[in-house]
C-alpha positions in Angstrom: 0.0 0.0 0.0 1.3 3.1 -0.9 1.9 5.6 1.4 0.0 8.7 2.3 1.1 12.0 1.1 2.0 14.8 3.2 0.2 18.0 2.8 3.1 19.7 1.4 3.3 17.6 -1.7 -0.3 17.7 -1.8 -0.1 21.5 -2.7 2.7 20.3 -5.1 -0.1 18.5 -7.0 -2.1 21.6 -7.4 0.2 23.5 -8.3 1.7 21.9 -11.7 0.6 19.1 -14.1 4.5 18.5 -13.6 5.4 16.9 -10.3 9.5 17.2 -9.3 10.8 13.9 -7.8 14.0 14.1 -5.9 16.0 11.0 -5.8 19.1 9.6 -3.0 21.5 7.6 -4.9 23.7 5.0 -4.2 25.6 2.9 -7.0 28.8 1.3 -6.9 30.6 2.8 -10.2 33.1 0.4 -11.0 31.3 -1.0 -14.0 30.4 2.6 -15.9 31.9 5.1 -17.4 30.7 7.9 -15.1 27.6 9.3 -13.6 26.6 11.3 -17.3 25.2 9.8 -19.9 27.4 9.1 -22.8 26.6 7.6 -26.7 28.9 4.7 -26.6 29.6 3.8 -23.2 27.2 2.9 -20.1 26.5 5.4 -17.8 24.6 5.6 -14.0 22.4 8.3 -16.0 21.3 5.9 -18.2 20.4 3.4 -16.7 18.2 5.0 -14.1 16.6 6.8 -16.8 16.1 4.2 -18.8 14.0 2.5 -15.5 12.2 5.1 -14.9 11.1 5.5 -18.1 10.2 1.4 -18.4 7.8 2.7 -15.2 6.0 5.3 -16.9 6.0 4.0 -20.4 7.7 7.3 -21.2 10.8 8.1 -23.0 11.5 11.7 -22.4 13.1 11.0 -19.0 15.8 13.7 -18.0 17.8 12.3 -14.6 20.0 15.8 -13.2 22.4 14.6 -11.1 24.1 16.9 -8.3 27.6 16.0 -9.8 29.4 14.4 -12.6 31.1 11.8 -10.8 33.5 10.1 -13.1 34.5 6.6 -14.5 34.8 4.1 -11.4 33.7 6.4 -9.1 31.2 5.2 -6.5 28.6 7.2 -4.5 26.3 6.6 -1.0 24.5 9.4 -1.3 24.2 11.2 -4.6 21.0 13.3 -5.6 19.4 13.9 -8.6 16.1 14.8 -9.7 13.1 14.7 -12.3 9.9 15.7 -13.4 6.8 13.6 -14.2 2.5 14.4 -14.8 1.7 14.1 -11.7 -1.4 11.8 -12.6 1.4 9.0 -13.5 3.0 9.5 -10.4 0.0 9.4 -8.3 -1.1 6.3 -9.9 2.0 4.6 -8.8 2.9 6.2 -5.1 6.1 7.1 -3.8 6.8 3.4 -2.1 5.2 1.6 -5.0 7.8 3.7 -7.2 11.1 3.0 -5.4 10.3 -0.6 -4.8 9.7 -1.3 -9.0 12.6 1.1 -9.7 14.8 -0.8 -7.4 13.6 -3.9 -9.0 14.5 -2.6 -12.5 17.2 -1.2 -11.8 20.9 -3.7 -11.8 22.3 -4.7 -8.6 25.0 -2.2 -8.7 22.8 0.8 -8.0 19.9 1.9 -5.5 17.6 4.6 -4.6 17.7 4.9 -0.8 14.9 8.3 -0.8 12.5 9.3 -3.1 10.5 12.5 -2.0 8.7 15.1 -3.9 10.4 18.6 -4.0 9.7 22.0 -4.5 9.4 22.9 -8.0 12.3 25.0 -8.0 14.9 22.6 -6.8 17.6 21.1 -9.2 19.9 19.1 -7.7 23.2 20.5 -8.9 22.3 23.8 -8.6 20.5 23.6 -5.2 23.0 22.2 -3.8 25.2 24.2 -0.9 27.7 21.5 -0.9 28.9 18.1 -1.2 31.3 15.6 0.8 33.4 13.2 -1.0 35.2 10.4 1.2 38.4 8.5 -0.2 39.4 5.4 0.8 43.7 3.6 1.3 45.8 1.7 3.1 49.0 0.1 3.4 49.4 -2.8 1.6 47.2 -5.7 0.0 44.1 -5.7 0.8 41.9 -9.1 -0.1 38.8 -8.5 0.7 38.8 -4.4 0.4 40.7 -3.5 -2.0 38.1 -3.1 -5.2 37.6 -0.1 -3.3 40.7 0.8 -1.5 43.9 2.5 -2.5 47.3 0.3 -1.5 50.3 2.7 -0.5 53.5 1.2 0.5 54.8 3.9 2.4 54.4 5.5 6.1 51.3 8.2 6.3 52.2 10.9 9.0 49.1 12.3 10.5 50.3 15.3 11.7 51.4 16.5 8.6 48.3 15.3 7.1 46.7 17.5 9.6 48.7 20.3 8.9 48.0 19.8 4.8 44.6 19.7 5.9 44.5 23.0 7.1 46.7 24.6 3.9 43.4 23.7 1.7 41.0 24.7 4.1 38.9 27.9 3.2 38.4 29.8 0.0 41.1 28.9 -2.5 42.0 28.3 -6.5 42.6 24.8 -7.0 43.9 25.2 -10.5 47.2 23.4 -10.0 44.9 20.5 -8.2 42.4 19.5 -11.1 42.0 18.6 -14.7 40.3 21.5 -16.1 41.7 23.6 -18.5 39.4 26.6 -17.8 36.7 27.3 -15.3 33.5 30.1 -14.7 34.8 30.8 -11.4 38.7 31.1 -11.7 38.6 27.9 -10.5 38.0 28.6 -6.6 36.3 26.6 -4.4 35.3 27.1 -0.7 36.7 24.3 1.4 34.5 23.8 4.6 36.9 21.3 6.1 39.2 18.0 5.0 40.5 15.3 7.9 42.4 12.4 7.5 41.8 9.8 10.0 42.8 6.3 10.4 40.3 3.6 11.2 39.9 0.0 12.4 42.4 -2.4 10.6 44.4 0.3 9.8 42.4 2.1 6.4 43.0 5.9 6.0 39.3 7.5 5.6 40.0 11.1 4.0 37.2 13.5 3.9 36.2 16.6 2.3 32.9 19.0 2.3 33.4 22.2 -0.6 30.8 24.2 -2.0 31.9 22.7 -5.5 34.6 20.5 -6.7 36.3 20.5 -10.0 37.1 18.2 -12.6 39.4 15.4 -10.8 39.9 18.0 -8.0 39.6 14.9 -5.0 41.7 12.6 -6.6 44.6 15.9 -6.9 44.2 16.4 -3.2 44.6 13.2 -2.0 47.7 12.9 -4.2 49.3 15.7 -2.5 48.1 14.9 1.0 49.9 11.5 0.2 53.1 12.9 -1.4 53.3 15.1 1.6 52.2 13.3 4.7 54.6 10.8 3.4 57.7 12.8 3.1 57.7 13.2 -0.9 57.0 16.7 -1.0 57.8 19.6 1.6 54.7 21.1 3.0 56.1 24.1 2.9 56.8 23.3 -1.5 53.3 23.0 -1.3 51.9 25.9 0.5 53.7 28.0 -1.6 52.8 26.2 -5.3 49.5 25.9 -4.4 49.2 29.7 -3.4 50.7 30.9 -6.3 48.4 28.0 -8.7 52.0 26.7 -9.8 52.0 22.8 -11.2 52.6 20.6 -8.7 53.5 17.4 -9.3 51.4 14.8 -7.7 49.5 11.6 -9.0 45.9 11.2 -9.8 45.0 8.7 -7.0 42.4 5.8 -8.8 38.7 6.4 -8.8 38.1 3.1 -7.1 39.0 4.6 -3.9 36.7 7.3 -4.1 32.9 8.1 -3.3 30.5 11.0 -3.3 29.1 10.6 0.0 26.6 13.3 0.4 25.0 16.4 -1.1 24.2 19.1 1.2 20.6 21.3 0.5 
């Protein structure tokens, strides 16, 4: 039995023909080539707008995603939304919608939430900000590692700390991305990053920003490893990364690395 609506998304009924469906996310990316949709390769996009549109007999379907995550890049909580009649919606029900979604939908990918929201919302542009979590340890990791970076070399925390704080606040993060030019001079407003060790010894690093460019996460993580490990001065850093000199780090894999909430 589907359940009842709230009188908040009642009023959402009157108000438009067009009902706007908020979605929570959570896929495991390893086997696409990103969250966008793409011609020749297959995509998180896709296949949730293929489902829904399998649900509704429709095939107009447009799925906007909070952010572009890319190739091998996993999520718990992404958010994206869409708009439907809200006759076909009603028909269905909120629970009656996620359950058959789910069902469609491959193994690999979820919807946790479904809610109706306000007609103005869209998910990437909504959004205040998002938190990305990235995942290594030292050495081989059996059971894990799909999802786990292996370094083979001593983290120090403190400096880790220390590199933390260096990115922290309002900053360009030119030489820490892949983008060759950007709206906003490429700055981004870093809430916060922590490294932190957990049980049997993984390193969880975390990160909330207003926005994040192109590959910026995977940059950072780089240079938090080159640094906390002794390959790079901290103080080389600071200064290359306040003057937006290159700084020569690595791209750390995507299969380490998951979009773990979008802030509204």
């Amino acid at each position: 039995m589907s359940r009842k609506l709230p009188a908040s998304d009642i009023r959402a009924y009157e108000i438009s023909d067009l009902l706007n469906i908020k979605l929570v996310i959570e896929y495991d990316g390893s086997g696409y080539s990103g969250w966008q949709r793409q011609s020749d390769k297959p995509s998180v996009q896709e296949k949730i707008e293929n489902a829904i549109s399998v649900l509704f007999g429709l095939q107009n379907i447009k799925l906007y995603g909070a952010g572009r995550t890319d190739a091998g890049v996993h999520a718990f909580g992404q958010a994206a939304n869409f708009r439907v009649s809200r006759a076909a919606f009603e028909k269905l029900g909120i629970d009656r919608f996620q359950h058959s979604l789910n069902a469609i939908l491959p193994p690999d990918i979820a919807v946790k939430n479904t809610k109706i929201a306000a007609e103005s919302f869209h998910a990437r542009y909504s959004a205040k900000a998002r938190i990305y979590k990235y995942y290594f340890a030292q050495g081989k990791r059996a059971v894990e590692g799909a999802k786990i970076f292996e370094v083979n070399y001593d983290i120090d925390l403190e400096t880790a700390a220390k590199f933390c704080k260096a990115i922290t606040g309002a900053h360009s993060f030119k030489s820490l991305c892949k983008n060759k030019t950007d709206d906003h001079d490429f700055f981004c407003m870093v809430e916060y990053a922590k490294l932190k060790k957990n049980r049997g010894g993984i390193y969880e690093f975390e990160i909330k920003a207003n926005r994040f460019l192109h590959s910026m996460v995977r940059a950072v993580v780089g240079a938090l490893l080159k640094t906390s490990s002794g390959k790079l001065k901290l103080s080389e850093f600071r200064e290359k990364f306040r003057k937006g000199d290159e700084i020569k780090i690595q791209f750390v894999p995507a299969k380490a690395l998951f979009l773990s909430k979008v802030i509204y």
